[in-house]
C-alpha positions in Angstrom: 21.8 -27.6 34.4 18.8 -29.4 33.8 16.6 -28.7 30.2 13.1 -27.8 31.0 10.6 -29.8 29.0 8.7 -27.7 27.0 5.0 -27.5 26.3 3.5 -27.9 22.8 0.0 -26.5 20.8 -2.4 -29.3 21.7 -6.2 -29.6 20.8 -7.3 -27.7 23.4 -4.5 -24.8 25.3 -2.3 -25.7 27.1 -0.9 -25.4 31.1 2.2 -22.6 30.1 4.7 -21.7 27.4 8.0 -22.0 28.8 10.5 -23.8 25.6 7.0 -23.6 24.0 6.8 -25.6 20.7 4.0 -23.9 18.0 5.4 -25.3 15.2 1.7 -27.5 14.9 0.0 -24.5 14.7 1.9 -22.4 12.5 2.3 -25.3 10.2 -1.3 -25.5 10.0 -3.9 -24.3 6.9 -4.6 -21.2 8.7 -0.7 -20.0 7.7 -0.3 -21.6 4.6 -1.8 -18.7 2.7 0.1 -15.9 4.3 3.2 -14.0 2.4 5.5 -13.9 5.4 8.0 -16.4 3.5 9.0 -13.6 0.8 12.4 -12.9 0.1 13.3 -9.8 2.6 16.9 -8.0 2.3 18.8 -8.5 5.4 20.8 -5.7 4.4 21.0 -2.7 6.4 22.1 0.8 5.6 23.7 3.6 7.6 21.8 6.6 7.6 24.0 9.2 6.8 26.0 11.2 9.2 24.0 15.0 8.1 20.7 13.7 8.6 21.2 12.3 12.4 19.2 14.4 14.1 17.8 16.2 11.6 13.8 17.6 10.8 13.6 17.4 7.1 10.9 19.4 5.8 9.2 17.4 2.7 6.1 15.0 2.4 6.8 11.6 3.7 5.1 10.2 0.2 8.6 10.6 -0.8 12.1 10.4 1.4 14.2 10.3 -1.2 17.0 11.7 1.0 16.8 8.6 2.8 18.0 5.2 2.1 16.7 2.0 1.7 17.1 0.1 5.0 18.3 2.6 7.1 15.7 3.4 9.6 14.4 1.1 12.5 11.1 2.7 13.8 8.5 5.5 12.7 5.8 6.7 14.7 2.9 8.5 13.7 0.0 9.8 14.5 -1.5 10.6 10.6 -3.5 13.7 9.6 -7.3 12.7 10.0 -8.8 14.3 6.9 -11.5 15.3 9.1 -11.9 19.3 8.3 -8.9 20.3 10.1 -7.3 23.7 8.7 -4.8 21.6 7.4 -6.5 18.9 6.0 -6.7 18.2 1.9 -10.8 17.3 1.8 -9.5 14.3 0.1 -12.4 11.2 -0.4 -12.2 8.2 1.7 -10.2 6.2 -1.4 -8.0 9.5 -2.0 -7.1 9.4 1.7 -6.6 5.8 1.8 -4.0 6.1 -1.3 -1.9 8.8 0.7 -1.8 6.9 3.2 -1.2 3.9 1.1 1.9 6.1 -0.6 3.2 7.0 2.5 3.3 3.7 4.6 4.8 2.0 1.1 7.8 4.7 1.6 8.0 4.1 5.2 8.1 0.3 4.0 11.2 0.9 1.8 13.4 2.6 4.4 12.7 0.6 7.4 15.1 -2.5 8.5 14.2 -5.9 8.4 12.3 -6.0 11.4 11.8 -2.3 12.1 8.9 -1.3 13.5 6.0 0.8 12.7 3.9 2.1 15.0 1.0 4.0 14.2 -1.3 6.3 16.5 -5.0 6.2 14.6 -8.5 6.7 15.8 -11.6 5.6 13.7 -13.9 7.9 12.2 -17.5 9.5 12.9 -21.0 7.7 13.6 -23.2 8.2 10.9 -21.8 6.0 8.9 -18.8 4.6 11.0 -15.6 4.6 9.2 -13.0 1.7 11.0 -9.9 3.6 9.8 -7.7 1.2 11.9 -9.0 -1.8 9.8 -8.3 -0.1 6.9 -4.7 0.9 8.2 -3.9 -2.8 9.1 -5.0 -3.7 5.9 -2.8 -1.4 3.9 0.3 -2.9 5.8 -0.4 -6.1 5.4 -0.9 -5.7 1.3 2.7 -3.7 1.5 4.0 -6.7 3.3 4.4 -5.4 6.8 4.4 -8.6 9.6 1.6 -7.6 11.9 3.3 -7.7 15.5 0.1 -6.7 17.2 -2.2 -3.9 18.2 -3.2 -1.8 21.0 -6.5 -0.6 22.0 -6.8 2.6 23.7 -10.6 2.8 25.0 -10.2 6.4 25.5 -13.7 6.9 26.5 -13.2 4.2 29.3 -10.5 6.3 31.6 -10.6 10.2 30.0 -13.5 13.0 30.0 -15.2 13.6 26.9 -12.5 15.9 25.2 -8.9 14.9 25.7 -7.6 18.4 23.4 -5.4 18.3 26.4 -4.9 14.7 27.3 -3.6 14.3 30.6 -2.4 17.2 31.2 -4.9 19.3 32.2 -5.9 16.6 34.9 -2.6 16.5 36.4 -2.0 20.1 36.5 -5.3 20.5 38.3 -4.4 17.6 41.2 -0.7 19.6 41.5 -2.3 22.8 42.2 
């Protein structure tokens, strides 16, 4: 079988990224500041057998009743602190440490690798309040390795209120 040659990081792009070589570029200053080199356990712990499947009711602030390293993905979509009936009126900076506590837990019971995926919109007009910066900074400080985001432009493909997301609009074309 013949080895395709691979393509390397050159000054400027290059023509495809089949057996692609980056080392150039992640060698470069640009990297050389970053913490992804720390010391991460590569051990991994069963979760145990009475919480498969399982809704425990507590704050995720603290999961005590789950291991270190058992767990490899959580998805949320985090209160807003926006007035909600079940909202805490917390500050910005009292909202950002929740938060904060929170993702820091998450950080201790996820694998090696897990992922964490996290649903946020930013906030209001008058100021403008770029939650999802905030949120990528947080990880970052914990030590999370940023995989990537995804932009939903809401306002590009949906009406004005989406209370019902989809839904509504697909119930309407079945009828």
């Amino acid at each position: 079988m013949k080895k395709t040659k691979g393509t390397q990081t050159s000054s400027f792009g290059t023509n495809g990224r089949v057996n692609h070589d980056s080392s150039k570029f992640y060698n470069s200053r640009l990297y050389k500041e970053l913490e992804y080199n720390r010391p991460v356990s590569k051990e991994e712990n069963i979760l145990p057998k009475e919480l498969e499947n399982t809704i425990i009711h507590s704050s995720s602030e603290n999961m005590k009743e789950i291991p270190d390293n058992s767990i490899h993905c959580m998805i949320t979509s985090p209160p807003y602190n926006v007035s909600k009936e079940y909202d805490r009126d917390l500050s910005l900076s009292e909202y950002l440490m929740l938060l904060t506590k929170v993702f820091e837990e998450t950080y201790r019971v996820l694998v090696n690798g897990g992922r964490s995926c996290i649903n946020i919109a930013n906030l209001g007009r008058k100021p403008y309040i770029p939650l999802s910066d905030y949120i990528s900074q947080i990880m970052i400080d914990i030590g999370f390795a940023m995989r990537g985001e995804i932009i939903w432009n809401k306002a590009s493909s949906a009406s004005p209120s989406t209370a019902w997301g989809s839904w509504q609009i697909i119930n309407s074309i079945a009828a």
